[in-house]
ZAMARGU-4260 file (C-alpha; in steps of 0.2 Angstrom, whole numbers, plus 5000, padded with zeros to 4 digits):
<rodrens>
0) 4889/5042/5016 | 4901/5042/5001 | 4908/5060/5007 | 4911/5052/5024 | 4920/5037/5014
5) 4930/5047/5005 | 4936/5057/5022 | 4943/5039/5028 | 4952/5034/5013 | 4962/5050/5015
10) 4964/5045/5032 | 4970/5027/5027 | 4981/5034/5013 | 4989/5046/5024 | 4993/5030/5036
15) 4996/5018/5023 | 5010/5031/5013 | 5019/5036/5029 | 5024/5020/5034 | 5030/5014/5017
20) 5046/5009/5024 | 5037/4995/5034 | 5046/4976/5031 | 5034/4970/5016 | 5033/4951/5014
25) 5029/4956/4995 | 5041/4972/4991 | 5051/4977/5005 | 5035/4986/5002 | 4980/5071/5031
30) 4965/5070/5036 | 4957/5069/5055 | 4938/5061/5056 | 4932/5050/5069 | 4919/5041/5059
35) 4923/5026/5052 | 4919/5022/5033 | 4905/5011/5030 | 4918/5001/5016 | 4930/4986/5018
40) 4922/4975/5030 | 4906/4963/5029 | 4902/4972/5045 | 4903/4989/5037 | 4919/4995/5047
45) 4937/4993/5044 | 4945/4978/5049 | 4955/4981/5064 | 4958/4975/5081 | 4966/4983/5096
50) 4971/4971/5112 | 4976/4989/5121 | 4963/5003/5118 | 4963/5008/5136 | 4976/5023/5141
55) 4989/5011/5154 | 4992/5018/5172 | 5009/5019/5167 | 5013/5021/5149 | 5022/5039/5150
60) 5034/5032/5163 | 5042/5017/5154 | 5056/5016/5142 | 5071/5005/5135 | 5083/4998/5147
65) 5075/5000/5162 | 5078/4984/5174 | 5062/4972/5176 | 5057/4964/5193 | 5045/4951/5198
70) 5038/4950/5217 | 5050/4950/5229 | 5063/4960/5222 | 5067/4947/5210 | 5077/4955/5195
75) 5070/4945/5180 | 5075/4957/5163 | 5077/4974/5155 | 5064/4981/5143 | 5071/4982/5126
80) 5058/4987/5117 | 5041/4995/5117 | 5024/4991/5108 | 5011/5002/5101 | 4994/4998/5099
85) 4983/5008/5087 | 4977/5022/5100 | 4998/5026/5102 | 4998/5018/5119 | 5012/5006/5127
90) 5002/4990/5126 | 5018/4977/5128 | 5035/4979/5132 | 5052/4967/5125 | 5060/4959/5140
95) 5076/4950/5139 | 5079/4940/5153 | 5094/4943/5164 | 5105/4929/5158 | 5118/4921/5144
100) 5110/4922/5129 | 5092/4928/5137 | 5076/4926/5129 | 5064/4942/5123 | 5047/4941/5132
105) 5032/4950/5128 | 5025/4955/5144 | 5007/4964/5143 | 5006/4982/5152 | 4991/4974/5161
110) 5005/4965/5172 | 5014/4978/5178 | 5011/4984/5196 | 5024/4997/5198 | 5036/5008/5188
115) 5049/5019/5194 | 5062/5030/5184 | 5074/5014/5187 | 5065/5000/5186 | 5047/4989/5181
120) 5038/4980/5194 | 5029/4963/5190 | 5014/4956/5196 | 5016/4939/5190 | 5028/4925/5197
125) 5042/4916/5187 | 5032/4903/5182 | 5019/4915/5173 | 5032/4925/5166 | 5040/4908/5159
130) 5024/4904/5154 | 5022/4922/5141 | 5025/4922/5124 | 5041/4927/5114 | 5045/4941/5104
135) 5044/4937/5085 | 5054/4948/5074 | 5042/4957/5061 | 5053/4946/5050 | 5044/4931/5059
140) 5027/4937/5059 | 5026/4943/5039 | 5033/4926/5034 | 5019/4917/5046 | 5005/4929/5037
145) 5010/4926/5021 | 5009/4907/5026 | 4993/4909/5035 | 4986/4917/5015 | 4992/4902/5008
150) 4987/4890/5019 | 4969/4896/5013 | 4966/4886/4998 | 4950/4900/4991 | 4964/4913/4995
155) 4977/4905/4986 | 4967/4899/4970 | 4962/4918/4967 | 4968/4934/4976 | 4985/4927/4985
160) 4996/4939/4975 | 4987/4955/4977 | 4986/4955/4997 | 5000/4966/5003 | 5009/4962/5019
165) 5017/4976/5030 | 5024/4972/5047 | 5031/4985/5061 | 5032/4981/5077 | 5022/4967/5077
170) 5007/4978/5070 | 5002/4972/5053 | 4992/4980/5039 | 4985/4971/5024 | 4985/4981/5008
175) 4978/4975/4991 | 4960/4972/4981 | 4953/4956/4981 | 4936/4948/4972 | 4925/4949/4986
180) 4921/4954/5003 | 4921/4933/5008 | 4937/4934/5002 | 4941/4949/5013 | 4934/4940/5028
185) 4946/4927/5025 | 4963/4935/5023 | 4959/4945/5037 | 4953/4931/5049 | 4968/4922/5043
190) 4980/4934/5051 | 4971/4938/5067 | 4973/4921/5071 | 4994/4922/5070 | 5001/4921/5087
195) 5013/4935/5093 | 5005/4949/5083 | 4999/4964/5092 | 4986/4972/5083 | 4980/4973/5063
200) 4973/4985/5050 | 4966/4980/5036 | 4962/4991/5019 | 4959/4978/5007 | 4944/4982/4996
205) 4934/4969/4989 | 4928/4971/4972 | 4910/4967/4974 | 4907/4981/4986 | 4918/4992/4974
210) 4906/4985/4959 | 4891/4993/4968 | 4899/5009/4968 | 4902/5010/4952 | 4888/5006/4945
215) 4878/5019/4956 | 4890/5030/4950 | 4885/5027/4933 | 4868/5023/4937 | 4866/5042/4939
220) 4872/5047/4923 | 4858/5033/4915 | 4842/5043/4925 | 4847/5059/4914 | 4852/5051/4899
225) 4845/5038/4886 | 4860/5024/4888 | 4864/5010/4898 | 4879/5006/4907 | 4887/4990/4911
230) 4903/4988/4920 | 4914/4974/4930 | 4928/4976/4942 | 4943/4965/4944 | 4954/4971/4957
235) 4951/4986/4960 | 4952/4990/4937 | 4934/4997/4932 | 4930/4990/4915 | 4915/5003/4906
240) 4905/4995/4893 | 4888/4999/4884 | 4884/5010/4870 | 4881/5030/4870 | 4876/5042/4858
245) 4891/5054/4859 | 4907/5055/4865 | 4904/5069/4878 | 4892/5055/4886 | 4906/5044/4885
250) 4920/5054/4895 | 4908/5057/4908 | 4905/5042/4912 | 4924/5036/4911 | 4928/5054/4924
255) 4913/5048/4934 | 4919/5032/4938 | 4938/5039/4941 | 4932/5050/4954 | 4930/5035/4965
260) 4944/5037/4975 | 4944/5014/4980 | 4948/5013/4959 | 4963/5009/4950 | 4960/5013/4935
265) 4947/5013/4922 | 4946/5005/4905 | 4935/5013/4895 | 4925/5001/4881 | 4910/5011/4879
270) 4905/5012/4861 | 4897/5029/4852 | 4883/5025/4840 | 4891/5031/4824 | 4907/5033/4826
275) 4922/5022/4829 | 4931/5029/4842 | 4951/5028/4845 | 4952/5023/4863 | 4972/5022/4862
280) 4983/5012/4874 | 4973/5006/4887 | 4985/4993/4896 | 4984/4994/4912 | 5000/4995/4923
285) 5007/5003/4938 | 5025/5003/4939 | 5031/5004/4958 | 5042/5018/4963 | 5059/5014/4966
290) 5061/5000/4953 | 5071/4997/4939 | 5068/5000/4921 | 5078/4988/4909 | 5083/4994/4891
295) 5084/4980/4877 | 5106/4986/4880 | 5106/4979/4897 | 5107/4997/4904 | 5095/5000/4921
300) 5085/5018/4927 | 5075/5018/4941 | 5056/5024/4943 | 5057/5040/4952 | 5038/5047/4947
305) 5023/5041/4938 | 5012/5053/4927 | 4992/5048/4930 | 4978/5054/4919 | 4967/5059/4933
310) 4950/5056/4922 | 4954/5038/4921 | 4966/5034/4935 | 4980/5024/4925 | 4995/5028/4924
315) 5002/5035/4907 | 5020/5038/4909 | 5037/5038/4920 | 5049/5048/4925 | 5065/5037/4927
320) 5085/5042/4933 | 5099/5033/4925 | 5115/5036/4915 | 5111/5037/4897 | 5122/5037/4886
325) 5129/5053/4878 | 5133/5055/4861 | 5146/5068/4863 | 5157/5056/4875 | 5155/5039/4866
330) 5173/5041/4858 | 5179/5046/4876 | 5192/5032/4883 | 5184/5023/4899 | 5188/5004/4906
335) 5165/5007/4909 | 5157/5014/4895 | 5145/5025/4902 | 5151/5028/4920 | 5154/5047/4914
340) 5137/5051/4908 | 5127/5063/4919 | 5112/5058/4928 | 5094/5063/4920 | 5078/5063/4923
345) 5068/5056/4906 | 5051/5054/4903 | 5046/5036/4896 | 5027/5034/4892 | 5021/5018/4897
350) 5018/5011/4880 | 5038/5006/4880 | 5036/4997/4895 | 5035/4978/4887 | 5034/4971/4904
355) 5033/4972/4925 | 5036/4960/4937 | 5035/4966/4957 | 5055/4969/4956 | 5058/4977/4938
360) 5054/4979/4922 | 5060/4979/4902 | 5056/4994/4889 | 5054/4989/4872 | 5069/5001/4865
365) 5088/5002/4868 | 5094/5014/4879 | 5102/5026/4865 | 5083/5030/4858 | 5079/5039/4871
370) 5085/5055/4864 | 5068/5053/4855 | 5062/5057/4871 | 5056/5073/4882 | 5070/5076/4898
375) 5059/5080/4912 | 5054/5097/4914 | 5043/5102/4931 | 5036/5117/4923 | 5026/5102/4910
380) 5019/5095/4927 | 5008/5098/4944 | 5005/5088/4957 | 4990/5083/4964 | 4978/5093/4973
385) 4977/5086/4992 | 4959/5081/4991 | 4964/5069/4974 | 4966/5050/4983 | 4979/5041/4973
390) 4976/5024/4965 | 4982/5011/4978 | 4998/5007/4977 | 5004/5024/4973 | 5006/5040/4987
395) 5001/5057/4982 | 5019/5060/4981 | 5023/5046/4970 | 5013/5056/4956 | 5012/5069/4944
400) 4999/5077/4931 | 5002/5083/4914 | 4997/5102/4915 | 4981/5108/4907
</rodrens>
C-alpha cells in the first residue's frame, strides 16, 4: 500500500508543480497509475469531485466564438470560453449574450442539442437560459474559498493559514497540511459548497494520518533494535524524540522518517546514551522560489534555488540573484550605486535568514558580507533523482542537493 501511495504523490506533484502559475489566493501561488492512494481523505481517496466524467457527444467540435442558439433559431450568444473537467473533457462553455454589455453564462454541455462548425444549438428556452448561473472570474471564486475557510471557525482557529488556494478556470485545488483529517473534511466540504465552481482537487494532508506513518516507519526500526521512539507531527514537520544507544541508530531513524515522501522536514531530538550530540541548526524554514531576500543595507535578491538535505528534508541553503556590490567599482561615479554591478548567483545558508513572511524575507548580514560567501557553482550540486518527491511546497526543480 505505501508503494502505491508513493506512485500517486508523484502523480499529485507532477499536477500540482505544473500548474504553479494558477491565481493563488495566498501567493499568486510524471507518473501515470490509475489507482488511487489510500491517503488524504477520511474515505481513503483523494478529495475530488467531477460534475462531467462522461466523454460529451460533442466536445471535439466546440470552440471560442462560435454563435449560440436556443430553439427556434433564436441567436442567444457566442461561446467565449471553455471548461475542463478533471477527465479533459468540455463540461461547460462561457456564453455572452448577444447584447450591450452582455452577461457570461455557464451553459452545461448536457444542454446542448446540436453543434455545427458555425454555430451551438440549445435545448433550453430563454427562460432556462436566464435562469443558469454566471461565470465567476477565478478571481471571484478564490476570494469566495478563502471566505468559505474562514467562515469555519475550527478552520480558522487552527490551520486557516496553511491551506493553499489555486484557482484556474473555475477548477480549484487546495494545497497545505493541516492537524487532522476532521479538519481536512472541513475545508474541503467548505469549498465544494461554493456556487460557480466546476470541479476540486484536494492534496491537503492531515497530520494524524501522516503521524501513523511515521511512527510505523519508526516502529520498524524498534522490532530490530533495543530503543523506543516517540515522535509528533505538526504540519507536515516530523519531530523524532527518544533515546538510542548510538548515533548510527540515530540517523537511521531520522533518513527513515525523511523517506516519507507526505514530510516536510524532520527535526531530529533523539538523544544518544553517552554522548552529547551537536544536532546544529535545526530551524525549520522553507523559503518560496521567487521571493525576495532583504540584506540589513536595504539591498533585495531573489530565491532562485533551495539546497535540501535529503536525509532530513529541510532545507539548508539558497541560491539567490541580485546586484551585489563590487569592491572594484565602489569609487566608480553613478547617480545608483550599484546599478553597474553584474548579476550573481550566491549561495546563502539558511542560518542568515532571520526571518520569512509569505512575500519576503530579511538575512542577518549586509549585503557587502557576502564575499564571505561561495558564488554558485553547478558542479557542487545535483538535482534530484526523479523518484525523490520534494517536500510540499517545493517542485523537484525548485531544488538542489549538495554532491556526495
Amino acid at each position: 500500500m505505501f508503494d502505491t501511495q508513493v506512485e500517486q504523490t508523484r502523480i499529485d506533484e507532477l499536477n500540482r508543480c505544473r500548474d504553479r502559475a494558477w491565481l493563488s489566493i495566498e501567493d499568486e501561488k510524471r507518473f501515470g497509475i490509475t489507482n488511487l492512494a489510500n491517503f488524504g481523505k477520511p474515505d481513503g481517496k483523494i478529495a475530488e469531485i467531477d460534475p462531467e466524467a462522461v466523454d460529451p457527444p460533442f466536445g471535439g467540435m466546440i470552440h471560442i466564438g462560435q454563435k449560440v442558439f436556443l430553439p427556434g433559431d433564436q441567436l442567444i450568444g457566442l461561446t467565449t470560453k471553455l471548461f475542463y473537467n478533471l477527465s479533459g473533457n468540455v463540461s461547460y462553455l462561457a456564453v455572452r449574450t448577444a447584447r450591450l454589455f452582455g452577461r457570461h453564462k455557464m451553459v452545461p454541455i448536457a444542454s446542448i442539442s446540436d453543434v455545427t462548425s458555425l454555430r451551438v444549438m440549445l435545448s433550453m428556452n430563454r427562460d432556462q437560459f436566464m435562469e443558469l448561473p454566471g461565470y465567476p472570474t477565478d478571481f471571484s471564486i478564490a476570494e469566495e474559498v478563502d471566505r468559505a475557510l474562514w467562515k469555519d471557525v475550527v478552520l480558522r482557529d487552527t490551520d486557516y493559514h496553511e491551506i493553499d488556494v489555486q484557482v484556474q478556470n473555475a477548477m480549484i485545488t487546495l494545497n497545505g497540511h493541516v492537524t487532522t483529517s476532521m479538519n481536512q473534511w472541513r475545508a474541503e466540504t467548505a469549498v465544494k459548497n461554493i456556487p460557480g465552481i466546476l470541479g476540486m482537487k484536494s492534496y491537503i494532508i492531515p497530520d494524524d494520518k501522516l503521524t501513523l506513518i511515521v511512527a510505523e516507519a519508526l516502529g520498524q526500526i524498534e522490532q530490530g533494535e533495543d530503543c523506543k521512539f516517540f515522535s509528533r507531527v505538526e504540519n507536515g514537520l516530523a519531530v523524532l524524540l527518544g533515546e538510542v544507544n548510538s548515533t548510527a541508530l540515530r540517523d537511521q531513524a531520522e533518513q527513515s522518517v525523511a523517506e516519507i515522501p507526505w514530510v516536510r522536514g524532520v527535526i531530529n531530538e533523539i538523544r544518544v546514551s553517552g554522548t552529547v550530540v551537536d544536532s546544529g541548526d535545526q530551524r525549520f524554514l522553507q523559503p518560496f522560489i521567487g521571493n525576495e531576500l532583504i540584506f540589513k543595507d536595504t539591498l533585495s535578491v531573489t530565491i532562485r534555488k533551495v539546497i535540501i538535505n535529503p536525509h532530513n528534508r529541510r532545507v539548508v541553503g539558497v541560491v539567490v540573484l541580485g546586484r551585489f556590490p563590487d569592491p572594484l567599482r565602489q569609487g566608480s561615479d553613478t547617480e545608483y550605486p550599484g546599478e553597474n554591478d553584474p548579476e550573481r548567483l550566491v549561495v546563502l545558508p539558511v542560518r542568515l535568514i532571520l526571518s520569512l513572511t509569505r512575500s519576503d524575507g530579511f538575512i542577518r548580514i549586509s549585503s557587502d558580507e557576502v564575499t564571505e560567501y561561495q558564488d554558485y557553482d553547478p558542479a557542487c550540486y545535483v538535482t534530484p533523482d526523479k523518484d525523490w518527491l520534494p517536500p510540499y511546497p517545493y517542485c523537484t526543480d525548485d531544488v538542489l542537493f549538495l554532491t556526495e
